[in-house]
PDB file as gemmi writes it, atoms N, CA and C in Angstrom:
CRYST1    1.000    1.000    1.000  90.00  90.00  90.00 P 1                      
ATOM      1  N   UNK A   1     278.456 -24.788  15.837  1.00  0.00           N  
ATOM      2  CA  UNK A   1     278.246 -23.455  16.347  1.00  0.00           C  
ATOM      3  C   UNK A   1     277.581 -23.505  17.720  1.00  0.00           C  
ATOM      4  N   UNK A   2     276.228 -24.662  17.976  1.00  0.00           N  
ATOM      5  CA  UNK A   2     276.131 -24.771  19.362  1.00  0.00           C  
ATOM      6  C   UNK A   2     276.509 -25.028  20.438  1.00  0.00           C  
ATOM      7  N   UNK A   3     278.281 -25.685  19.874  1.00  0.00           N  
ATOM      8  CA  UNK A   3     278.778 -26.289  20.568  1.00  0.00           C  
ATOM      9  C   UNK A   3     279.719 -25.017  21.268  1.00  0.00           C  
ATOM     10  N   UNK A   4     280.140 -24.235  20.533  1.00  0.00           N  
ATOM     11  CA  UNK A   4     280.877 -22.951  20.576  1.00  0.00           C  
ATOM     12  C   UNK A   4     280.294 -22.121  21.861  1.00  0.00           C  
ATOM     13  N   UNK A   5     278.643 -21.524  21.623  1.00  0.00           N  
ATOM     14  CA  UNK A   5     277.749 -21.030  22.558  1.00  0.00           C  
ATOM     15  C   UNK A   5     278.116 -22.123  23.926  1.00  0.00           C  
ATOM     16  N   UNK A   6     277.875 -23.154  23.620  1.00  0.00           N  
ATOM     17  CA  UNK A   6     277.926 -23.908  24.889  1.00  0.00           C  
ATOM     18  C   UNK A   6     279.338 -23.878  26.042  1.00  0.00           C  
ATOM     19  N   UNK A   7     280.202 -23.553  25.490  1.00  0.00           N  
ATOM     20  CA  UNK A   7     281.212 -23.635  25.626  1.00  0.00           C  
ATOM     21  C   UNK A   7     281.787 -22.240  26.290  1.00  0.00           C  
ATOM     22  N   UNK A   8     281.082 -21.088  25.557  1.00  0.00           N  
ATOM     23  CA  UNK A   8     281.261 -20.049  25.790  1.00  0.00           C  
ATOM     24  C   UNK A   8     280.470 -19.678  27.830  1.00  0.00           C  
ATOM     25  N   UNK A   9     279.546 -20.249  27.413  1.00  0.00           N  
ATOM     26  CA  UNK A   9     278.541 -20.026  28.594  1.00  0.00           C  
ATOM     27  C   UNK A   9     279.422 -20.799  29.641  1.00  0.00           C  
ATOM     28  N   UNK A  10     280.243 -21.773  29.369  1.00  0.00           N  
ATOM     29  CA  UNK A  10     280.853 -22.303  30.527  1.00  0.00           C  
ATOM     30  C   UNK A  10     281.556 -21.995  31.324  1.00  0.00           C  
ATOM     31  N   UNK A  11     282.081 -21.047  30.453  1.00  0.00           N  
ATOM     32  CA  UNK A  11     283.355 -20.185  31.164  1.00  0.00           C  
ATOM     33  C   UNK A  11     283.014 -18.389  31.358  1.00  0.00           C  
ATOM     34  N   UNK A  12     281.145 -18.333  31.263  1.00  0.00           N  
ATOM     35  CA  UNK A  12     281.066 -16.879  31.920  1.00  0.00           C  
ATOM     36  C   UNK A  12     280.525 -16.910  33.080  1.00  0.00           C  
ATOM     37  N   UNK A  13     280.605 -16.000  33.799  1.00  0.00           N  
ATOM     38  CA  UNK A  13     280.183 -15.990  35.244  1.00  0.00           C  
ATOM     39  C   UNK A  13     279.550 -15.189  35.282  1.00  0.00           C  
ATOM     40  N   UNK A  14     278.789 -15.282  36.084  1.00  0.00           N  
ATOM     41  CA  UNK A  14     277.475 -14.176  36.382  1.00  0.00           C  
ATOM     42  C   UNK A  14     277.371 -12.745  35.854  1.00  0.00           C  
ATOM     43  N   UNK A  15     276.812 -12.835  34.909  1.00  0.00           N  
ATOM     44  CA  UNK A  15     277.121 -10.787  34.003  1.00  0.00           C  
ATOM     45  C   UNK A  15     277.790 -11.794  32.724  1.00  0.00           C  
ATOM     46  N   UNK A  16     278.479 -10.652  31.910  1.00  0.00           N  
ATOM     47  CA  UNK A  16     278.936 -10.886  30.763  1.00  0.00           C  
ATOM     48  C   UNK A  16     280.483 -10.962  31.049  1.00  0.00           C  
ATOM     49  N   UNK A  17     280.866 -10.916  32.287  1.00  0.00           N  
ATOM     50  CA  UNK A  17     282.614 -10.684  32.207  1.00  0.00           C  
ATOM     51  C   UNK A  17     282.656 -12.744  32.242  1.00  0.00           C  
ATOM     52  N   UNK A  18     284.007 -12.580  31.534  1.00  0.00           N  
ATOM     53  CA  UNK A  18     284.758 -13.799  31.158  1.00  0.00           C  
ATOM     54  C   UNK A  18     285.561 -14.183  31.980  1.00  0.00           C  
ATOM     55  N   UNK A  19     286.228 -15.461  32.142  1.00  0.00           N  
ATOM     56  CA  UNK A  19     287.348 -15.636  33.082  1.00  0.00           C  
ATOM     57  C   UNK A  19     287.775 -17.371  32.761  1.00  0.00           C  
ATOM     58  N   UNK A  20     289.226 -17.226  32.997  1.00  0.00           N  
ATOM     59  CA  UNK A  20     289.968 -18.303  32.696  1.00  0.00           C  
ATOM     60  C   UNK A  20     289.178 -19.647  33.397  1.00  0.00           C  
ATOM     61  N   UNK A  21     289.378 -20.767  32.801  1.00  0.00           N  
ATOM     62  CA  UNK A  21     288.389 -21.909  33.193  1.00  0.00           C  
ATOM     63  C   UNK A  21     289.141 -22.293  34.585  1.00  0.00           C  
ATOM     64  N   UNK A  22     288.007 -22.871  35.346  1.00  0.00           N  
ATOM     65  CA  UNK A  22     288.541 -23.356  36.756  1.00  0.00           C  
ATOM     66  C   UNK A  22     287.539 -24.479  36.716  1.00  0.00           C  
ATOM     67  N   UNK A  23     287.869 -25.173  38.122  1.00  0.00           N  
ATOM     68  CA  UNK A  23     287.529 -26.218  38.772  1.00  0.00           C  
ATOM     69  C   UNK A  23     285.913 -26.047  38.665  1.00  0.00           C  
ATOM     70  N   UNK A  24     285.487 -26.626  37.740  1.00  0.00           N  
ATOM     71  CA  UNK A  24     283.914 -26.762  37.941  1.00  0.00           C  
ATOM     72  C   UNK A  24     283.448 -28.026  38.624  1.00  0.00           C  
ATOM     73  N   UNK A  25     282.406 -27.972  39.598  1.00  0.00           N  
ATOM     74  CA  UNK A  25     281.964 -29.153  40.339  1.00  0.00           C  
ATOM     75  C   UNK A  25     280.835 -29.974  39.616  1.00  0.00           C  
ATOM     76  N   UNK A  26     280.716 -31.185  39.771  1.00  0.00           N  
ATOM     77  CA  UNK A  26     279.961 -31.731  39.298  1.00  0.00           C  
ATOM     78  C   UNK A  26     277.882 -31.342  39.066  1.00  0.00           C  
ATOM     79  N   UNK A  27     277.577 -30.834  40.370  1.00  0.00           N  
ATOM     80  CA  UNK A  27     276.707 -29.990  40.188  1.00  0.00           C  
ATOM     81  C   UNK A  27     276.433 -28.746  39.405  1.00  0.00           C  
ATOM     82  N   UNK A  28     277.752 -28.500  39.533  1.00  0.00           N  
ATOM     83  CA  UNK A  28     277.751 -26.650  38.587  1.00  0.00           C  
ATOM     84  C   UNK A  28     276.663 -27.450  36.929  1.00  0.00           C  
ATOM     85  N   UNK A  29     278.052 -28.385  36.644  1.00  0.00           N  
ATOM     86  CA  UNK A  29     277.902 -28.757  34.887  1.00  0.00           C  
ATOM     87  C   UNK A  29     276.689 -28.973  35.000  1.00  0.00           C  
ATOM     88  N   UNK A  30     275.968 -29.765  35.791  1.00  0.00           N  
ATOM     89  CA  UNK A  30     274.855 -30.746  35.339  1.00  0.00           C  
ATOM     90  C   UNK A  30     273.536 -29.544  35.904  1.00  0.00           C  
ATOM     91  N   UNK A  31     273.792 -28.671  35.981  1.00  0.00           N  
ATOM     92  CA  UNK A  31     272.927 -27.427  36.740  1.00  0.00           C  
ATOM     93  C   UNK A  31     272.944 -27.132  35.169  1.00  0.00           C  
ATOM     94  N   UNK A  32     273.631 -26.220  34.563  1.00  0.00           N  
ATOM     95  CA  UNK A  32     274.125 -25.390  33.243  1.00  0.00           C  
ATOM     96  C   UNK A  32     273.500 -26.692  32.094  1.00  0.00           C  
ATOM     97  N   UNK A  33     274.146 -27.835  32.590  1.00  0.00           N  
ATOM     98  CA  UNK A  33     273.114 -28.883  31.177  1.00  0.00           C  
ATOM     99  C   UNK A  33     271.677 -28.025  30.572  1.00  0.00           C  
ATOM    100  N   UNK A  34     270.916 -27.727  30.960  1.00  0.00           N  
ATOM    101  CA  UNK A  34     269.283 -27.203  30.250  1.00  0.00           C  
ATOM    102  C   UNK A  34     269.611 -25.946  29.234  1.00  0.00           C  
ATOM    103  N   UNK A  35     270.520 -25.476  29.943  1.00  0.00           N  
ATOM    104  CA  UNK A  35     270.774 -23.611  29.208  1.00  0.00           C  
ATOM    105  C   UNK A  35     271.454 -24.152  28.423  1.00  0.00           C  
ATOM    106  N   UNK A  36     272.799 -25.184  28.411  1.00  0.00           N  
ATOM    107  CA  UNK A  36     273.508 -25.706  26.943  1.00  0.00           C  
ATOM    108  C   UNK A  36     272.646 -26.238  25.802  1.00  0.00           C  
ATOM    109  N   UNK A  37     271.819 -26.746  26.466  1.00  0.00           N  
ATOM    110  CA  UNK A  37     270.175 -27.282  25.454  1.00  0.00           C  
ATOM    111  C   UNK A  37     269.596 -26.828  24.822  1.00  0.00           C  
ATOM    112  N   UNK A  38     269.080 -25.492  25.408  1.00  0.00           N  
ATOM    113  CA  UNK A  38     268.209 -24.785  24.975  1.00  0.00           C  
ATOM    114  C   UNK A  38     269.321 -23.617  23.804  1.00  0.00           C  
ATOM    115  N   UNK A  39     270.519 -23.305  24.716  1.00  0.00           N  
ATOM    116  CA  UNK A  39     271.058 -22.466  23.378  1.00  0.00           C  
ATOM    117  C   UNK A  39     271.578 -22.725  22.257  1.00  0.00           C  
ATOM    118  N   UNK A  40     272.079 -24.433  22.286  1.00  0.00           N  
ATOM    119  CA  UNK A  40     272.428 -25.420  21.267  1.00  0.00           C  
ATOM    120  C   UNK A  40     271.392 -25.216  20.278  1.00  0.00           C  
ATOM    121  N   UNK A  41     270.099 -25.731  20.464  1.00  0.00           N  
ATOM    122  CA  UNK A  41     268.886 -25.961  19.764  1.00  0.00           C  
ATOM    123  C   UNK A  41     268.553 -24.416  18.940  1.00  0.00           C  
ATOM    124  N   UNK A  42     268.611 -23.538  19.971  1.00  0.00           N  
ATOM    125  CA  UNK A  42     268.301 -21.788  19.010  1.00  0.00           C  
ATOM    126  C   UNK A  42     269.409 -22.137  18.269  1.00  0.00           C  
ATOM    127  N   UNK A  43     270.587 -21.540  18.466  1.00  0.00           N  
ATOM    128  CA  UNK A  43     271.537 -22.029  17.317  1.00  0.00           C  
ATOM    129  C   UNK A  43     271.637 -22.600  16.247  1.00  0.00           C  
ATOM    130  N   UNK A  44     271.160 -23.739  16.421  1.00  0.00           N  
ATOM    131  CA  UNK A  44     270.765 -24.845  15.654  1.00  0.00           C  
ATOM    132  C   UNK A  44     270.013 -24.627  14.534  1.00  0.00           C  
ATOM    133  N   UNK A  45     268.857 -23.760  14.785  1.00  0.00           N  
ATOM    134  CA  UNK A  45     268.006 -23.465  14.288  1.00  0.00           C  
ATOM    135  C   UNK A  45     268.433 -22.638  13.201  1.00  0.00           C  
ATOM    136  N   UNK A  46     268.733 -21.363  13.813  1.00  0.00           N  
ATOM    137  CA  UNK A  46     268.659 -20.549  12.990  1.00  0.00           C  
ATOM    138  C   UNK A  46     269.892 -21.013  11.951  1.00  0.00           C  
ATOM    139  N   UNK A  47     271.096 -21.607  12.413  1.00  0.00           N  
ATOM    140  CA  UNK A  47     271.796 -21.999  11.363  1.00  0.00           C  
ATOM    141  C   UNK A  47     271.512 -22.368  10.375  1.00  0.00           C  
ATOM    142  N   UNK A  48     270.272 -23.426  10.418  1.00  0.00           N  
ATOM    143  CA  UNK A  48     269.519 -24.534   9.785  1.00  0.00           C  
ATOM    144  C   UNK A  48     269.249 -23.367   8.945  1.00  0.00           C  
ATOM    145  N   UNK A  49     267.818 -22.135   9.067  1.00  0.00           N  
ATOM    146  CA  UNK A  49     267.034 -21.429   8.721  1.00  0.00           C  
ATOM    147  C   UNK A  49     268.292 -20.793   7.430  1.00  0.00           C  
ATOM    148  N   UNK A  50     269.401 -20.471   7.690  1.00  0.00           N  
ATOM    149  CA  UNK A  50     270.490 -19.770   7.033  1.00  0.00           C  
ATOM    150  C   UNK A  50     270.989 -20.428   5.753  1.00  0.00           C  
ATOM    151  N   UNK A  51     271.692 -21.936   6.338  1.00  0.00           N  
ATOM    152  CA  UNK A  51     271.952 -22.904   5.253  1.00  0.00           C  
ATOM    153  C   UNK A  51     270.494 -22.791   4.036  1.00  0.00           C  
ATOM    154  N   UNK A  52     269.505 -23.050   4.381  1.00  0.00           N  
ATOM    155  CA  UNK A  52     268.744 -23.007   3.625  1.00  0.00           C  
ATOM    156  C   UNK A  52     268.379 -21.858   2.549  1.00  0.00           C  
ATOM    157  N   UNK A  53     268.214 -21.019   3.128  1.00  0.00           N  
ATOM    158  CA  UNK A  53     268.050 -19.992   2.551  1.00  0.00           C  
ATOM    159  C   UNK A  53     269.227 -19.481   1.379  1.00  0.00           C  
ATOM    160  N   UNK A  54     270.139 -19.966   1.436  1.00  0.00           N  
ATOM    161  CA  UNK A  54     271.537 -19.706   0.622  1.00  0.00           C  
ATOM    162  C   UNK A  54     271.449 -20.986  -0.533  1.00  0.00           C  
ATOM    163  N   UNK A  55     271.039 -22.341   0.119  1.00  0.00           N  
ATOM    164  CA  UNK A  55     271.090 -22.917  -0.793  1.00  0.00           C  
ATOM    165  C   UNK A  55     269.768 -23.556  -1.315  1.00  0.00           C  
ATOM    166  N   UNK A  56     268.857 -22.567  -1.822  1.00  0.00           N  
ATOM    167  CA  UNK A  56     267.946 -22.690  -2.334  1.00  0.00           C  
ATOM    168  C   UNK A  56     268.016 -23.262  -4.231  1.00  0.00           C  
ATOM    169  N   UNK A  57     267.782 -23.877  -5.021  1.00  0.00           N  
ATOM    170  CA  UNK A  57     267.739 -24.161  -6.281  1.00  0.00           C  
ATOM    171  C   UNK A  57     266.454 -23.526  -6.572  1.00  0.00           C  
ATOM    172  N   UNK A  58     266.889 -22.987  -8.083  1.00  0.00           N  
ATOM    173  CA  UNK A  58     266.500 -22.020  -8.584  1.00  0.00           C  
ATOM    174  C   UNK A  58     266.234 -22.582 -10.496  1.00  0.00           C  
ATOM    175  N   UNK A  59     265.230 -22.454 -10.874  1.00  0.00           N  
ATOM    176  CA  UNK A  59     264.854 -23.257 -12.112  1.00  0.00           C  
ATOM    177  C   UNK A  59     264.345 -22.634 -13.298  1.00  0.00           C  
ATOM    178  N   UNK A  60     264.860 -22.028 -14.393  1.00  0.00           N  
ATOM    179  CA  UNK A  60     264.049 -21.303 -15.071  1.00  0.00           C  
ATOM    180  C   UNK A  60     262.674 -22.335 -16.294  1.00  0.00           C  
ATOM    181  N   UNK A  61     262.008 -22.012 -15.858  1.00  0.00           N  
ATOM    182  CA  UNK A  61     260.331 -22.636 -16.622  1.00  0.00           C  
ATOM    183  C   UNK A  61     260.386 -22.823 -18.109  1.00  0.00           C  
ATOM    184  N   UNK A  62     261.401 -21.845 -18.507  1.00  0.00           N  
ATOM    185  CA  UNK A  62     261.675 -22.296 -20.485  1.00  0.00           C  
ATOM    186  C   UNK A  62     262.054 -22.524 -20.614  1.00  0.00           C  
ATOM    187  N   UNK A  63     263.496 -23.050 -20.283  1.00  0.00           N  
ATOM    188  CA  UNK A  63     264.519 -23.558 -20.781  1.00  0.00           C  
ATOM    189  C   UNK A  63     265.021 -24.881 -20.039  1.00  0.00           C  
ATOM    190  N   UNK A  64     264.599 -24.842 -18.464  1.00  0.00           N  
ATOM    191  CA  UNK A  64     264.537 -26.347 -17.682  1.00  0.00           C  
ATOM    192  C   UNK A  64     266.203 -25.601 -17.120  1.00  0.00           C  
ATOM    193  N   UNK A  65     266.670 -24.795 -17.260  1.00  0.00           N  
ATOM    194  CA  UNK A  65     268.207 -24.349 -16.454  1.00  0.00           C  
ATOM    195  C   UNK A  65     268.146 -24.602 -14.925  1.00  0.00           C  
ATOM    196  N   UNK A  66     269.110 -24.349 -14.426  1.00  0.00           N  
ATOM    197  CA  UNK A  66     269.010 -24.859 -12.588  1.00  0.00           C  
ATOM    198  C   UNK A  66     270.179 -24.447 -12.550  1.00  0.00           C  
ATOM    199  N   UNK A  67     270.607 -23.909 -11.196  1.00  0.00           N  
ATOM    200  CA  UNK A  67     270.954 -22.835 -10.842  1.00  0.00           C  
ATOM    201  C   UNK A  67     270.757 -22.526  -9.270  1.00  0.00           C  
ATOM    202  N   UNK A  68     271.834 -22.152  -7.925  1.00  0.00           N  
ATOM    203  CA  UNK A  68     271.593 -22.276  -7.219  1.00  0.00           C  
ATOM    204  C   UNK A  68     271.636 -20.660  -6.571  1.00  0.00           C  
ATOM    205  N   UNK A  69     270.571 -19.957  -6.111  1.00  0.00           N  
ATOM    206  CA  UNK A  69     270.160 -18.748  -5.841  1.00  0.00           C  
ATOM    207  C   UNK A  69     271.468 -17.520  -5.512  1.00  0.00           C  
ATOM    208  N   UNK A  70     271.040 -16.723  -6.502  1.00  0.00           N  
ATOM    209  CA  UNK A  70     272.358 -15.790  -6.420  1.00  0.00           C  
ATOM    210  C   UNK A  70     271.043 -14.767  -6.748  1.00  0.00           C  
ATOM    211  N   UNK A  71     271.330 -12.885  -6.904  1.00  0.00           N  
ATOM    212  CA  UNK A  71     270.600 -11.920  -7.152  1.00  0.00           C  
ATOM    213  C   UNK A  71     269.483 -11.455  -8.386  1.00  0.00           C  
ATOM    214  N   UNK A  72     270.362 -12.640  -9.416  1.00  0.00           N  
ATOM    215  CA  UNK A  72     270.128 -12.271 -11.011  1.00  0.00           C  
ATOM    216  C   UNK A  72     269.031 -13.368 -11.191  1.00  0.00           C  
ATOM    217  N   UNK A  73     267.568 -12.684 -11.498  1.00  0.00           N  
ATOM    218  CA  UNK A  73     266.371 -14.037 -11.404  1.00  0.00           C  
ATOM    219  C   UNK A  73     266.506 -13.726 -13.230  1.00  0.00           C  
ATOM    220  N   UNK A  74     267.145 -13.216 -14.329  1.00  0.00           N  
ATOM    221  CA  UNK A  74     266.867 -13.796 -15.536  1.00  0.00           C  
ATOM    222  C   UNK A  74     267.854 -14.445 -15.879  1.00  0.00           C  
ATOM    223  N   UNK A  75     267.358 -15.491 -17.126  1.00  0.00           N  
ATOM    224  CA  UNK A  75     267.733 -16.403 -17.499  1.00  0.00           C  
ATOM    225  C   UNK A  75     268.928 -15.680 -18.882  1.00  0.00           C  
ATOM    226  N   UNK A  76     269.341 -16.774 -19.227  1.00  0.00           N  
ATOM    227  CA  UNK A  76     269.950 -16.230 -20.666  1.00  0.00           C  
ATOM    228  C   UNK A  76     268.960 -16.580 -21.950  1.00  0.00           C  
ATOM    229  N   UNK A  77     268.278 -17.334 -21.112  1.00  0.00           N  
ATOM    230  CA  UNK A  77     267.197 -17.878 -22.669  1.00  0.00           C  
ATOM    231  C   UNK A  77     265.951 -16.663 -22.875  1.00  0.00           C  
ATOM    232  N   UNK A  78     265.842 -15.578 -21.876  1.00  0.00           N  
ATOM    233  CA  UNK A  78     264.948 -14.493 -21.515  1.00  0.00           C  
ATOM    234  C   UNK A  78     263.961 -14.839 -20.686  1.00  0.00           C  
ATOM    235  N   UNK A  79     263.938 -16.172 -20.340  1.00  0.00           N  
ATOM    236  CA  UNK A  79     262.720 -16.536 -19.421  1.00  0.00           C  
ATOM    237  C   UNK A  79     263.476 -16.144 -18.003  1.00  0.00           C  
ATOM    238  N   UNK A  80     262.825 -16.364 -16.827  1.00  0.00           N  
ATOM    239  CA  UNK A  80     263.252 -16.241 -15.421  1.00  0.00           C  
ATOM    240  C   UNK A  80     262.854 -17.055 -13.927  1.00  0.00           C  
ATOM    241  N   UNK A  81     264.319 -17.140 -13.371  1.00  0.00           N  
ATOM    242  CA  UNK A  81     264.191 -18.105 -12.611  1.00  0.00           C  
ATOM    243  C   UNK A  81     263.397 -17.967 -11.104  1.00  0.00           C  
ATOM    244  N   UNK A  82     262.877 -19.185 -11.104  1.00  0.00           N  
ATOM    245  CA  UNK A  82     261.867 -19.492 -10.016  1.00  0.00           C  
ATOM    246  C   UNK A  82     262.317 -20.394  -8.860  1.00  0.00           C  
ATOM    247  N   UNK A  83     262.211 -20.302  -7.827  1.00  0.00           N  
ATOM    248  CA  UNK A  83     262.573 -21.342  -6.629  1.00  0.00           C  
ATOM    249  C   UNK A  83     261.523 -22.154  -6.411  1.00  0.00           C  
ATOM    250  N   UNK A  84     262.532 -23.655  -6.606  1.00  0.00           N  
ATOM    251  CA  UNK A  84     262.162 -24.779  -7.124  1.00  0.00           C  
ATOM    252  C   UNK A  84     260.706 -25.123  -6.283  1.00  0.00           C  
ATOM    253  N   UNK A  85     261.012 -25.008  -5.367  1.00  0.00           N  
ATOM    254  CA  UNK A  85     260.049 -25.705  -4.270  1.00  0.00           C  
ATOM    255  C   UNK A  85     258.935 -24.746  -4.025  1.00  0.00           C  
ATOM    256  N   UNK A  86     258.376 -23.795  -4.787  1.00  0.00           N  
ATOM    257  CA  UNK A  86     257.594 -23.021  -4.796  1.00  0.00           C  
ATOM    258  C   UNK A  86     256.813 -23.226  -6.582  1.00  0.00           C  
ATOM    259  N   UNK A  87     257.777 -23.778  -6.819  1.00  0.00           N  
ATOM    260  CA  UNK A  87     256.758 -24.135  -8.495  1.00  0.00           C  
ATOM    261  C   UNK A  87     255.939 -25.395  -8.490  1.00  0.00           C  
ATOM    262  N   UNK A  88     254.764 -25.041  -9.598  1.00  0.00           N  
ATOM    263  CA  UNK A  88     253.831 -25.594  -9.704  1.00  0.00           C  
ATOM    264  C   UNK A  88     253.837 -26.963 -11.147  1.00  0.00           C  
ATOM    265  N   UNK A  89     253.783 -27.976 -10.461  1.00  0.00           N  
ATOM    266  CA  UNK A  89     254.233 -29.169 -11.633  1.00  0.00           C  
ATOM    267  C   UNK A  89     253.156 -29.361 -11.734  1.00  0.00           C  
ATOM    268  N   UNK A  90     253.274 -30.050 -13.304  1.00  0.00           N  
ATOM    269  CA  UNK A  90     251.792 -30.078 -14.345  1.00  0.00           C  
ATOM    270  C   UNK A  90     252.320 -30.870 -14.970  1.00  0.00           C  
ATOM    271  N   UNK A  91     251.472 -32.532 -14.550  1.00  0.00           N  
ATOM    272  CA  UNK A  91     252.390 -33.581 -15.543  1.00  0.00           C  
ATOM    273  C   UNK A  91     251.325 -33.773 -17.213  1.00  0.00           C  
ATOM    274  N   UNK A  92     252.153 -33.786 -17.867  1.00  0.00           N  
ATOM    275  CA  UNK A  92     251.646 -33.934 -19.466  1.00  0.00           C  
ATOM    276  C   UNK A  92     250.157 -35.008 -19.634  1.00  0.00           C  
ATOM    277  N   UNK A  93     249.641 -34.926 -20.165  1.00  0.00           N  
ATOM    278  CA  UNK A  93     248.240 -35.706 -20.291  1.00  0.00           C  
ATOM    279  C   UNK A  93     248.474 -36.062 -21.943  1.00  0.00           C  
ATOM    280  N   UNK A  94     248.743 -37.257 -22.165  1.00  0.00           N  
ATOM    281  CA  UNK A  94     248.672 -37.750 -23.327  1.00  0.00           C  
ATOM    282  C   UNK A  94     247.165 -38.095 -24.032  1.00  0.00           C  
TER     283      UNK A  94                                                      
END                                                                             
């Protein structure tokens, strides 16, 4: 996707109007290198921030079920599911 932005920016010209690709000079590209950087990396990011958030695992506490985050937090066993990485482990003491 950053690569897309990057790509996009190459071929706009000053303002938001678009235009068929031409002869770019070697200075132009290597001028535009920092702004491909910097909008790669936002991109990047928030993609990152997105993937995650969708694929969160999801664990219900009574029954040990797992489950990867959709709207419905109960279980079929009546207990309800928790995201994983926010629960609290408690190892057994014999």
């Amino acid at each position: 996707m950053g690569v897309l932005v990057a790509v996009l920016c190459a071929f706009a010209s000053e303002g938001v109007r678009f235009h068929a690709p031409r002869s770019i000079s070697f200075n132009e590209i290597v001028s535009r290198i920092p702004l491909f950087i910097v909008l790669g990396f936002i991109v990047g990011i928030i993609n990152y921030r997105f993937a995650l958030r969708s694929d969160r695992q999801l664990v219900c506490p009574k029954c040990g079920a797992i489950k990867f985050s959709d709207n419905i937090l109960q279980c079929s066993c009546g207990g309800h599911f928790e995201n994983i990485e926010e629960m609290k482990w408690h190892e057994h003491k014999k």
